[in-house]
Each structure stands twice: as C-alpha cells, then as structure tokens.
C-alpha positions as CSV (number, residue, x, y, z in Angstrom):
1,X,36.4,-73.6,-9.0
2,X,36.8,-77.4,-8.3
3,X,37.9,-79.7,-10.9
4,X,34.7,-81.3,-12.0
5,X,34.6,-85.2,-11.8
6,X,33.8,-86.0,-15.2
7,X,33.8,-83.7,-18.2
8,X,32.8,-83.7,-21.8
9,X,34.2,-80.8,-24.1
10,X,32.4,-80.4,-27.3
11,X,32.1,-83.6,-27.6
12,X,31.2,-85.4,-30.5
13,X,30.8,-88.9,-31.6
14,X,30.5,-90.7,-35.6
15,X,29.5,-93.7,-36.6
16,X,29.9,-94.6,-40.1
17,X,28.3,-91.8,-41.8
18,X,25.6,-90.5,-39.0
19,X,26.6,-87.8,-36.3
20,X,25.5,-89.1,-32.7
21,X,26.4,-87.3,-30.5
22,X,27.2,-83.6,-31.7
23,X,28.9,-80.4,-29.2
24,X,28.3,-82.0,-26.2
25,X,29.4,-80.1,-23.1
26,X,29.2,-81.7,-19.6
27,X,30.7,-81.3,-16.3
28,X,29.8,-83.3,-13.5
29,X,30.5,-83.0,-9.6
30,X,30.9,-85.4,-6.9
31,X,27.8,-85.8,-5.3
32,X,25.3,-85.8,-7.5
33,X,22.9,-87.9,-9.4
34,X,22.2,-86.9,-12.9
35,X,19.9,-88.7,-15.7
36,X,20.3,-89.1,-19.1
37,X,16.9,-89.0,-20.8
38,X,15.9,-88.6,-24.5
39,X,13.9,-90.5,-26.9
40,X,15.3,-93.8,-28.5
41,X,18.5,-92.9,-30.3
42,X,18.7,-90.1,-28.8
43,X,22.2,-90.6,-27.8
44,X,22.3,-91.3,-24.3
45,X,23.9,-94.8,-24.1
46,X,26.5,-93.4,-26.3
47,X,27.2,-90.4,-24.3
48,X,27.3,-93.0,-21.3
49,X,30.1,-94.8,-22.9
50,X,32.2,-91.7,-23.1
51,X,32.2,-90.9,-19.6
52,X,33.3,-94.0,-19.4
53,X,36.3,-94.4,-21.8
54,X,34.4,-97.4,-23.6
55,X,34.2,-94.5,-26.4
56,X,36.3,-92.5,-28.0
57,X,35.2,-89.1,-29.2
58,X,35.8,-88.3,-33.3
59,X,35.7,-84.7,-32.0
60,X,36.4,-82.7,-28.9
61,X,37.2,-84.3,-25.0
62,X,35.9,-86.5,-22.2
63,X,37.7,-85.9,-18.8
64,X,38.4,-87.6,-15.6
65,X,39.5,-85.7,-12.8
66,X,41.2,-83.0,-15.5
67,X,42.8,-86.0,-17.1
68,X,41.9,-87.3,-20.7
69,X,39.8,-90.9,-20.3
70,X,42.2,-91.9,-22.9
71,X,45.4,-91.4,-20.9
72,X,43.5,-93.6,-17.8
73,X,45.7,-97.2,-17.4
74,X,42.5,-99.9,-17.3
75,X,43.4,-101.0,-14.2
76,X,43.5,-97.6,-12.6
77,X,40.2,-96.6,-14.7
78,X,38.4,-99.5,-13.3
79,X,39.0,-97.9,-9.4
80,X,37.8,-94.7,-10.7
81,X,34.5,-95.5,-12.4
82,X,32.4,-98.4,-12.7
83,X,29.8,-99.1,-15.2
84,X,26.6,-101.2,-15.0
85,X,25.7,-101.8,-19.2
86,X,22.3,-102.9,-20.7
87,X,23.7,-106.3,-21.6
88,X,23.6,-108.3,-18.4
89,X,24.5,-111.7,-20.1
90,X,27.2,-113.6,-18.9
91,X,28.2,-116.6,-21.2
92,X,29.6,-119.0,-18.5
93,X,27.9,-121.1,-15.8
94,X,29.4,-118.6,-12.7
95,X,27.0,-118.5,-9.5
96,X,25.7,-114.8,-8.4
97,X,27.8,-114.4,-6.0
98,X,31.2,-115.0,-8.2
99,X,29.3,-112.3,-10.7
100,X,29.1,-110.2,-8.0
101,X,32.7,-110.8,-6.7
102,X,34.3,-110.0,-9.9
103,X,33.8,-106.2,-8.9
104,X,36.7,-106.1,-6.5
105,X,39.1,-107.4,-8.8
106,X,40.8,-104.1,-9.5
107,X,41.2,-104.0,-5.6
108,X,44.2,-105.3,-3.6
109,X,43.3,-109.1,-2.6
110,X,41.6,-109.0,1.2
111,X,38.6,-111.9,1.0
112,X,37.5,-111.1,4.5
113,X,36.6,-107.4,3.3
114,X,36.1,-108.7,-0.2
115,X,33.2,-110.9,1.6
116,X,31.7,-108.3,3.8
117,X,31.7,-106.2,0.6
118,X,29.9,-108.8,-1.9
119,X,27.9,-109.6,1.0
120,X,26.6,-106.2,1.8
121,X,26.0,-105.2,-1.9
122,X,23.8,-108.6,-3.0
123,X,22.0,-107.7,0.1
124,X,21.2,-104.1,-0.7
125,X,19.9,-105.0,-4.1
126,X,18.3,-108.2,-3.2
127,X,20.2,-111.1,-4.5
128,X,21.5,-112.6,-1.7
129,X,19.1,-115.2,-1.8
130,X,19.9,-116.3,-5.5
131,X,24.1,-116.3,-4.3
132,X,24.5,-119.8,-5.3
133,X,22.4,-119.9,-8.9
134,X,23.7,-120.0,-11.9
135,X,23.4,-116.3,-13.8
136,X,22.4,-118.4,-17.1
137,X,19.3,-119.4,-15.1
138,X,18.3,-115.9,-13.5
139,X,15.1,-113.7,-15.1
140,X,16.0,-110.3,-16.7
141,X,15.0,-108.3,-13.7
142,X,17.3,-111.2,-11.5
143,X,20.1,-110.4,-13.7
144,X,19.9,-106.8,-13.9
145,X,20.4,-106.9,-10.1
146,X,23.3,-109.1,-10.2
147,X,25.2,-106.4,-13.1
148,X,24.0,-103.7,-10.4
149,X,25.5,-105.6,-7.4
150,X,28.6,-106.0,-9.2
151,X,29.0,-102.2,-10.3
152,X,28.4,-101.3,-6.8
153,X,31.4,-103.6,-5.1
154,X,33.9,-101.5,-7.4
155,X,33.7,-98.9,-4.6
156,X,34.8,-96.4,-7.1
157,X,34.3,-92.2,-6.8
158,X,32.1,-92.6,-10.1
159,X,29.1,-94.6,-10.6
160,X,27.8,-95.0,-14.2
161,X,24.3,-97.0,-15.1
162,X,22.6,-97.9,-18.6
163,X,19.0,-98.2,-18.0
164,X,18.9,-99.9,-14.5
165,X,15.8,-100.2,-14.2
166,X,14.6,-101.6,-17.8
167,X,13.9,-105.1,-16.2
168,X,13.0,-104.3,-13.2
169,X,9.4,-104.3,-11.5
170,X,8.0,-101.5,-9.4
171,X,9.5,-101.9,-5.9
172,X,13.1,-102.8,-7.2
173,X,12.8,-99.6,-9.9
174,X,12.1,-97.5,-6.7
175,X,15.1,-99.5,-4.6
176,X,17.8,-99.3,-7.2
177,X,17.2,-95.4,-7.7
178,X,17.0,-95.0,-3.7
179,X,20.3,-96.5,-3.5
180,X,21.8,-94.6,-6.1
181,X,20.5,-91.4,-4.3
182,X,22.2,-92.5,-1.0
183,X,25.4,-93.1,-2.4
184,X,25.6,-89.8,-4.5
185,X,24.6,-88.3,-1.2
186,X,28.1,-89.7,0.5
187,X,29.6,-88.4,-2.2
188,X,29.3,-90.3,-5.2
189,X,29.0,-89.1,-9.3
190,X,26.0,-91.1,-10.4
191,X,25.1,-90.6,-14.0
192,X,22.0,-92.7,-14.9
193,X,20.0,-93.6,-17.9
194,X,16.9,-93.7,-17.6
195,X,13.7,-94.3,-20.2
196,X,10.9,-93.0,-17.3
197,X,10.8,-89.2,-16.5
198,X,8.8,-89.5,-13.1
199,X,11.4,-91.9,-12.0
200,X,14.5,-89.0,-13.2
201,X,12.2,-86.8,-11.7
202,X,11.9,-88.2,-7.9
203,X,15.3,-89.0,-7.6
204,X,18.0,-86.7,-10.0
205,X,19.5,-84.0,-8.9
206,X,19.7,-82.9,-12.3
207,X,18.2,-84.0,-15.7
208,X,20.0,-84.3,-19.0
209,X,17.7,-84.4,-21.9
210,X,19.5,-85.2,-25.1
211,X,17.0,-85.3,-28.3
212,X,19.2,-86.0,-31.9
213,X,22.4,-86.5,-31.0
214,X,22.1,-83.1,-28.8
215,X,21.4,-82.1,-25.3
216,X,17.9,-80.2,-25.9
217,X,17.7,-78.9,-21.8
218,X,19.8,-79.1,-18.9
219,X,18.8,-78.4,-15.3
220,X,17.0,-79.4,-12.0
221,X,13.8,-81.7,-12.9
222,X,11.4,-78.5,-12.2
223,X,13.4,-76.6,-15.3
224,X,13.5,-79.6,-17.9
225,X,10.5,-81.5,-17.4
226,X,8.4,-78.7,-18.5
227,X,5.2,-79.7,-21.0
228,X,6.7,-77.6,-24.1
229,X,10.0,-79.2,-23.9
230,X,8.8,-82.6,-23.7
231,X,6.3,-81.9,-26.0
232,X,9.4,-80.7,-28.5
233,X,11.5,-83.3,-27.8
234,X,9.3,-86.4,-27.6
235,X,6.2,-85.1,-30.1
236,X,4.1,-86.2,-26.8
237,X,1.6,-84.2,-25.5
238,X,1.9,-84.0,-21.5
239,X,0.5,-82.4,-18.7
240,X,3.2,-81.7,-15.9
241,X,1.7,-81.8,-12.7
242,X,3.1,-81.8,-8.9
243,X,3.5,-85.0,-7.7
244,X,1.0,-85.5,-4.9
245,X,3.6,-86.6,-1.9
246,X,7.3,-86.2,-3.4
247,X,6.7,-82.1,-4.2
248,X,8.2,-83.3,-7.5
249,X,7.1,-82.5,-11.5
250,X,4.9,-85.6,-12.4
251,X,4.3,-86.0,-16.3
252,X,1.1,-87.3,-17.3
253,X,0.5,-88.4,-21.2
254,X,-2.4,-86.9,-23.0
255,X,-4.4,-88.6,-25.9
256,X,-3.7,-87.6,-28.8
C-alpha cells in the first residue's frame, strides 16, 4: 500500500487536566480534500495543529511521509505543508502583497517566479486589487484572503486550513473551497476545517466528524452526514436531503 501523506496513530493530545483529542487514527492521501467538522471544542483546530507539527501529541504519533513531524527540520517542514490559521493578524504595517510574498520564503530566491507566483495566487483569491494596502487596514473577510494567498504560494504537497471561510461572504466561501478542490485534484492533501456541513458536503472528498475530543464518523459526505449522526453529535435535529443541483446530502435544521 502507498505510504499515506499524513498520519495520526492513536493520537492523543492533554491540556492541563482535560483530554482533547483522545485515539485518534488518521491517514491521509495525496489527492484528496478532507474536512474536519464537529461541534465547538470538538477538537478539530487541535487535531489541525498536529498534522502540522505546531502540536505535539502527549500520546501516540503524527506522520509525514512515514517520518515523525517531530524529526521534520522547520525549514524543510515549511516545503512540505503549509498552514492557513484562524488568526489572520499581522502586527506590522506590511502591504498585501509582502503578506502574500512571505510564502515563498522557504523557496530558493528567484523574484521573477517569486512574482508570477504571488501574482497568480492574490489573483485567484481576489486580492490583487488590495496589493498595495496595509493588512492593519483590511476587513476580516480581506484578511482571511490575504492568510489564504499566502498558504497557497508555499507550493507545498500538503495544504492545511483552519476555518477558511469563517470571514468570508457567500461567493468567496464558494471560491476558496473551489480552489481547494482543484488543487487536491492535481494532486494536493487538503485537510480543511470547516463550521458549515453543506459547504464539507459539496466539496470534500471525505468528512471527518470529531465530537469530544473523538472522531464520531469517518467517510464520504453520503456516509457521515446522515440525520442520526448529526443529530448525536450536534443535539440538532436535521433533515438530510439531496441537494437540488450538486447530487450532494444537503442538511436542513428542524425547530425544535
């Protein structure tokens, strides 16, 4: 079998006293776009952060390419996987476009490729016209875009996103998770966070659904998103219907 991308072993993570993550097991191939879903404090951003190396398990593995994340050289990490966080604030007056540039830093120096790169990533999220503002001055939604641009210069074989969309309005919430669709489709591990389950729905290959510390249900969107396992995991009464164009689930919330 090939060596999957990224891998979690029984992973487990504690902070002080409370258990959040717990016996997590995850492998993760090239080529696909998987969402983390779950209810608040469910463990997902934490779970992110391990497949990133920005955590360290208390118990168990995380894995890239067979190799522990812990071993990975920052330098050689940061060409492997790059890593749009919630927290888009940057504390210093750069412009968008040095934001944005700061992505191919782990790369060998080439500005004409550099440029075409920047270029073509502010472009595809829709920032290029803000290239010369000051990030301090952007609006949440502005800023999310900017974080996204910058992941997306890395150029690296994994592609890891906290809650992309969180700021964003509707046509840029179905833009980013186009784009992160295309590039698992060239070949791309995209792991993404994600809060709304018709949105993992139309675009994840696969769903995640973490609920206390735990992955409750693992599996294509048709297999997960399923009215007694939402209804389980969230305490929300659904209906799960089929999506009128996409020939996806769609969940609808019930009253109570």
């Amino acid at each position: 079998m090939t060596t999957p991308l990224l891998e979690l072993r029984n992973a487990g993570v504690m902070r002080g006293n409370r258990q959040v993550l717990s016996g997590v097991n995850l492998s993760l191939q090239a080529g696909t776009l998987t969402a983390l879903v779950g209810p608040n404090g469910a463990g997902k951003s934490t779970l992110l952060a391990l497949l990133a190396g920005d955590a360290v398990p208390n118990q168990g593995g995380a894995l890239l390419s067979g190799r522990a994340l812990a071993d990975w050289p920052v330098r050689e990490l940061a060409l492997q996987r790059a890593v749009m966080a919630q927290d888009h604030a940057v504390r210093f007056a750069f412009s968008v476009q040095e934001v944005v540039a700061m992505g191919r830093l782990p790369h060998p120096s080439n500005p004409a490729e550099d440029a075409r790169i920047v270029a073509q990533a502010m472009a595809e999220v829709d920032v290029s016209a803000l290239a010369a503002r000051d990030v301090q001055t952007l609006s949440g939604g502005e800023a999310a875009r900017t974080s996204l641009a910058r992941a997306l210069v890395q150029h690296t074989p994994v592609l890891l996103l906290d809650e992309p969309t969180a700021a964003l309005d509707l046509r840029h919430q179905e833009r980013t998770l186009h784009s992160a669709r295309e590039l698992a489709r060239q070949g791309r591990c995209v792991v993404v966070v994600l809060h709304d389950l018709n949105l993992a729905s139309a675009y994840a290959d696969r769903i995640v659904m973490l609920c206390e510390g735990r992955i409750a249900a693992d599996g294509a969107p048709r297999a997960v998103l399923t009215r007694d396992i939402i209804g389980q995991v969230y305490g929300q009464t659904v209906q799960v219907i089929e999506h009128p164009t996409r020939g996806v689930p769609l969940v609808v919330p019930c009253d109570e």
